[in-house]
C-alpha positions in Angstrom: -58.1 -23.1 16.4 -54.8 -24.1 16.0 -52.3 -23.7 19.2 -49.3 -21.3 18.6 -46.2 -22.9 18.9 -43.8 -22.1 22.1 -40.6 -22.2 23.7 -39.8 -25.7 24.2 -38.1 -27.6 26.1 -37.0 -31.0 25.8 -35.4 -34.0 28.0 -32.0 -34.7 27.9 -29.7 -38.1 26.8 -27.0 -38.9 29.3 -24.0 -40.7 27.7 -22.0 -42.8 30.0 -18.1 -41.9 28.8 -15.1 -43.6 29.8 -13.7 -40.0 30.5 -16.8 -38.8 32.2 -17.5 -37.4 35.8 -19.9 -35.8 38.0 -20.2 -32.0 37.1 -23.0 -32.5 35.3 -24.8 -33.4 38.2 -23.7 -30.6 40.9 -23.0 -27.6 38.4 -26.4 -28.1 36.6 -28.4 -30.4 39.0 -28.7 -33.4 36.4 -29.9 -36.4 37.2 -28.4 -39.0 35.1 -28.8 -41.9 37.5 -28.0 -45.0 36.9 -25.0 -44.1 34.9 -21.7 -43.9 37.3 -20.9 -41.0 35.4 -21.9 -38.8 32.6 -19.6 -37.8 29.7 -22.4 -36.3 27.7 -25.8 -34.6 28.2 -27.3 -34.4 24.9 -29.8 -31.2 25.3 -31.5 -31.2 21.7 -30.9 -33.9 19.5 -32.3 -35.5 16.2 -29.2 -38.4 15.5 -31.3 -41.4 15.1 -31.0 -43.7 18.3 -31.0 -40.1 20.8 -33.8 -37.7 19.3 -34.9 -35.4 21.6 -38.4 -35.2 23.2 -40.4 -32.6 23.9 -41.0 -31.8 27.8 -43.1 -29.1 28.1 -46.3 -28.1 26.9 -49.3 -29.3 25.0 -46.3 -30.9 23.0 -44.9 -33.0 25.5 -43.8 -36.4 24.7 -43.8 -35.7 20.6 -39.6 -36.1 19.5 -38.2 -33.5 17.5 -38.2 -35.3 14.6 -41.9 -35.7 14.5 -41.9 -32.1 14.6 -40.3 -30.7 12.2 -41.9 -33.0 9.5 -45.8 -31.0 11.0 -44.6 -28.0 11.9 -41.6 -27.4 8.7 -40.9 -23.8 8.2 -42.7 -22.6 11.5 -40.3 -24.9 14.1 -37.0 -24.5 11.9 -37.8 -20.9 9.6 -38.0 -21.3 5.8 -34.7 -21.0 4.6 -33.3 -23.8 7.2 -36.1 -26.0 5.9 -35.7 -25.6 2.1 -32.4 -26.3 2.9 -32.3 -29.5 5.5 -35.7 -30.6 4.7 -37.4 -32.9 7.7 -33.8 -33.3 9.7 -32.9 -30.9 12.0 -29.4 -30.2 11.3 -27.5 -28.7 14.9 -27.1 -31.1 18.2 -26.5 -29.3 21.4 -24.7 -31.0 24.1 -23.5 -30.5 27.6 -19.9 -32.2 28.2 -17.4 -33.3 31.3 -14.2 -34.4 31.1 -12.4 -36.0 34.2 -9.7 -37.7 31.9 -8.3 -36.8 28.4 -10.3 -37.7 25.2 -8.8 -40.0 22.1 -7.1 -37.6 19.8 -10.0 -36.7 16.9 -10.9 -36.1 13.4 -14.3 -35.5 11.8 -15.0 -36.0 8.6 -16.2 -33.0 6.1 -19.9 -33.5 4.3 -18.6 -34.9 1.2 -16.9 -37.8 3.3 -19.4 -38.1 6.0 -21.9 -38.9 3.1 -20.4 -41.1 1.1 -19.3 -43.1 4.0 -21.7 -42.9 6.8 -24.8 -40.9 5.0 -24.7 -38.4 7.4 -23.6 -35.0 7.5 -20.0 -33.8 8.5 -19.6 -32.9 12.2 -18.0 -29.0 12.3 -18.5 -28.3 16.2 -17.5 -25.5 18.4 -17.3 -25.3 22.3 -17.8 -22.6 24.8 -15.6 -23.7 28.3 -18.2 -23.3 31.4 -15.7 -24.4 34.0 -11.4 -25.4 33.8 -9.8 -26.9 36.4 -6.1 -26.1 36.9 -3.9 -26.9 34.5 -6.7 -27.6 31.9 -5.7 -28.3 28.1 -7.5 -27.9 24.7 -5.4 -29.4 21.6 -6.5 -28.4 18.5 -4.9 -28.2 15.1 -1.3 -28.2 13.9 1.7 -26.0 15.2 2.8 -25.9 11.7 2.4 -27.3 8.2 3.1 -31.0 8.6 3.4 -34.0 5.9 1.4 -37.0 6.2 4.4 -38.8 6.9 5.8 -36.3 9.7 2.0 -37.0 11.2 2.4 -40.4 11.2 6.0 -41.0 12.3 4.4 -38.9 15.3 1.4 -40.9 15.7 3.9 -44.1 15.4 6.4 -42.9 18.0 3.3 -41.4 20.6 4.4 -38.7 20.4 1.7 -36.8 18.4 1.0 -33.6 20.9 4.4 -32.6 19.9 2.9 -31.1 17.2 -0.3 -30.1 18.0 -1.3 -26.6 19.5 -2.2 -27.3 23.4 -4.1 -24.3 24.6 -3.9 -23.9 28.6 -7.6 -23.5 28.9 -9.6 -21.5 31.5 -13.4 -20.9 31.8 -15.0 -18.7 28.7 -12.3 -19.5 26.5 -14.1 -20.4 22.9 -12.6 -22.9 20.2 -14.2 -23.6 16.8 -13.1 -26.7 15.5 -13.7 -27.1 11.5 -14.4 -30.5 9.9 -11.3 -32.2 9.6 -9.4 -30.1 12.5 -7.2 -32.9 14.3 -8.5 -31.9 18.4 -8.5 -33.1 21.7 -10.6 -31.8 25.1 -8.7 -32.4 27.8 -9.4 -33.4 31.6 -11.0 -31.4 34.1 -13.6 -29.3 31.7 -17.1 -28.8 31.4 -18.2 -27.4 28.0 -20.9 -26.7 25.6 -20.6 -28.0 22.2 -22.8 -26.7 19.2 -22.8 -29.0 16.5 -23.8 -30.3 13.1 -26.4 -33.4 13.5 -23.9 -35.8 13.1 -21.9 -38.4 16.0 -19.2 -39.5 13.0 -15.5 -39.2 14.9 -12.5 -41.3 13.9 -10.2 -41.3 16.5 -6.2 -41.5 15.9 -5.0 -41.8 19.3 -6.3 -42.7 22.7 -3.4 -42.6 25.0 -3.6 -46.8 25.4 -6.6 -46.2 27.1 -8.9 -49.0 27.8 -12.4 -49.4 27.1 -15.1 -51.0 29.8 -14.2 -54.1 28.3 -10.7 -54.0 29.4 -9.9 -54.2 25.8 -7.9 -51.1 23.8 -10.4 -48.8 22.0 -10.6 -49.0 18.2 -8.5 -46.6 16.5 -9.7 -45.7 13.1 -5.9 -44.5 11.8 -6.8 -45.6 8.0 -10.5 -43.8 7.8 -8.6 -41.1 9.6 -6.1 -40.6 6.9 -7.7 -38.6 3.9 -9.9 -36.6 5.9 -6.9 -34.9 7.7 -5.8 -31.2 7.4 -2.4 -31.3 7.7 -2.2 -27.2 7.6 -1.1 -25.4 10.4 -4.5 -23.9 12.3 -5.2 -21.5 15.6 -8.8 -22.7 16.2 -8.9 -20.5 19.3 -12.0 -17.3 19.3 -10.8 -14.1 20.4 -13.9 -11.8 21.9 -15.3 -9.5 24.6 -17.9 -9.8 26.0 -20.2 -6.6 26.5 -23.1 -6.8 29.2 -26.9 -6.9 27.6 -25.4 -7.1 24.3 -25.5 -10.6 21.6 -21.7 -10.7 20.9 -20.4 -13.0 17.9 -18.4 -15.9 18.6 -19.1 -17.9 15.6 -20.5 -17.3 11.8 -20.4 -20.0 9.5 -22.9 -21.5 7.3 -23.8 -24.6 9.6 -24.1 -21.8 12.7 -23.8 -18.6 14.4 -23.5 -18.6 17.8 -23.5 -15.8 20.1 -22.6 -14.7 24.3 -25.2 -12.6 25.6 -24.3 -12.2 29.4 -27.7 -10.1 30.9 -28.2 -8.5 33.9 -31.1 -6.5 32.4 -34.1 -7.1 30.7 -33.7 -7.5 27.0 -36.0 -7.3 24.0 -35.6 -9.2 20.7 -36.9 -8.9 17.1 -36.3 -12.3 15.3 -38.5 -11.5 12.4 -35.4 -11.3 10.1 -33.7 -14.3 10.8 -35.5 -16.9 9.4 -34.4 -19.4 11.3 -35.2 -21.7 14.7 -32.9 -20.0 17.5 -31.6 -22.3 20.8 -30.6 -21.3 23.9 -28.6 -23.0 26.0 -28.8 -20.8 29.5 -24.6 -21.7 30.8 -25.2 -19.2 34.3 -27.8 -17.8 36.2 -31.6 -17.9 34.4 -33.8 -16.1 32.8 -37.6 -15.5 31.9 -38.2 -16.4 28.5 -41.3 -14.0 27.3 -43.0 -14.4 24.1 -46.7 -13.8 22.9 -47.6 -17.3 22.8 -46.1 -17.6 26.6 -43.4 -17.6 29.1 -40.8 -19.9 29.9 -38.5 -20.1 33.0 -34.8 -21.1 32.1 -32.1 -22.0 34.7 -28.4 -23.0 34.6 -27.9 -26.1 32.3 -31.1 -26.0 30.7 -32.1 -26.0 26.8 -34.8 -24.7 25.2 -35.7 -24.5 21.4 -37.9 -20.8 19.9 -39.9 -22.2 17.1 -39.3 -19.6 13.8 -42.9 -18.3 14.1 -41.5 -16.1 17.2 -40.3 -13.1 16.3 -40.4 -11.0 19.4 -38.6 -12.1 22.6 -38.5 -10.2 25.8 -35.8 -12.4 28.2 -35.8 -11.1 31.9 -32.6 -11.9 33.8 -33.0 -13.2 37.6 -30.7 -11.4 38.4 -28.0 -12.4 35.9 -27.9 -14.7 33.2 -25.3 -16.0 30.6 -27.1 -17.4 27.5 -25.9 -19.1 24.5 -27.8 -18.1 21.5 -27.5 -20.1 18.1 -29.7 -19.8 14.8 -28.7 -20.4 11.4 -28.1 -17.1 9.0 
């Protein structure tokens, strides 16, 4: 008889960033030793090089990509696999910032594919924790020219023109392909992604690599995939107690805040889709007919599509991000 499939888990990849610090380690107890630091915690991943594998289960030690080419439609739902086929198309990660990251673009799919023959990287990020004086840039002021942005860029003195949100934790950004951005110092956030690690970055604040040598700038690649239109990337919401509230809805994800402090029962059944989440305070008991799963601060864990019903048990409060594709 064939095993049901279950809430899984899976082990994370640490990325050792030249802007990376320690949060990672005493906000969500990970243990990314030997790195000095960690930038990036990659909780579910299929890029090639960082594919995520199972830790939990009769499953253990199979990689997510291996499962979705046995499992198809009952790991990802039917319409995400008619669509994506054997890759799974959203990467979750964990990030901390000590120092300012390089001024960013990512490419749309049409670029990213004819380029790189990857998908386009559309990304949005929940803040868990902003020290003072905290800064998000992301998109334009105004309308600019390409020759306004690069007499900017030129003179260093790009983040005139850019919006530079003072940021604090729970603020929410979505950042479209092609949205110039920034995360700045002293944050801890959760991005939800498109499978996809193609950045060109445009400015890096003559910072230094580990080599001692300046960081490649990719001004030219950068160029054409720019929107030069004037953007507030910034997600107004409010969050209701032991309710899902929408943050994001686009057709690469929907993401929503579900803050619990009482037991809550689910009905996936028209969804059609895999559903993550990532559990960003507190913990919960994940209950589901083919069994229960215990998530705590920091950790990931992937419901197959075959699940339909979900009973999550708070202990005592929980902050969850949910994501699934509509």
């Amino acid at each position: 008889m064939e095993r049901a499939l279950y809430p899984l888990k899976f082990h994370p990849h640490y990325k050792e960033k030249v802007w990376g610090g320690q949060r990672l380690r005493t906000f969500f107890n990970k243990n990314f030793d030997p790195l000095p630091n960690c930038g990036e915690s990659w909780e579910l991943s299929a890029v090639p090089g960082s594919v995520s594998v199972v830790a939990n289960g009769f499953l253990a030690g199979n990689d997510l990509k291996d499962l979705v080419e046995i499992y198809m439609g009952d790991l990802v739902g039917e319409q995400v696999y008619e669509k994506y086929g054997n890759r799974f198309p959203l990467l979750f990660k964990l990030l901390d910032t000590i120092d300012d990251l390089s001024i960013q673009v990512h490419p749309d799919d049409n670029v990213a594919r004819t380029r790189h023959q990857s998908d386009g990287k559309t990304e949005m990020w929940y803040v868990i924790h902003a020290e003072p004086n905290a800064e998000i840039i992301a998109g334009f002021k105004k309308d600019v020219s390409e020759e306004e942005y690069l007499y900017h860029l030129e003179n260093n003195s790009l983040k005139e023109i850019l919006n530079v949100y003072p940021t604090k934790a729970g603020d929410v950004f979505y950042i479209p392909s092609r949205q110039v951005h920034a995360i700045g110092g002293g944050i801890t956030l959760c991005e939800i992604q498109q499978s996809s690690d193609i950045t060109y970055r445009i400015y890096d604040w003559a910072r230094k690599g580990a080599d001692g040598k300046l960081r490649k700038l990719h001004t030219d690649e950068a160029l054409d995939v720019i929107d030069f239109s004037a953007k507030d990337n910034r997600v107004d919401y409010e969050a209701i107690p032991d309710n899902a509230v929408n943050l994001v809805q686009s057709k690469y994800f929907t993401a929503r805040l579900m803050q619990l402090n009482h037991p809550v029962e689910l009905d996936y059944f028209r969804v059609d889709s895999f559903v993550v989440y990532v559990c960003i305070d507190g913990g919960c008991r994940i209950q589901t007919p083919s069994g229960t799963e215990q998530l705590n601060k920091g950790e990931t864990v992937l419901l197959p599509a075959s699940i339909n019903g979900v009973k999550l048990l708070p202990d005592p409060t929980c902050k969850l991000l949910e994501t699934y594709i509509a």
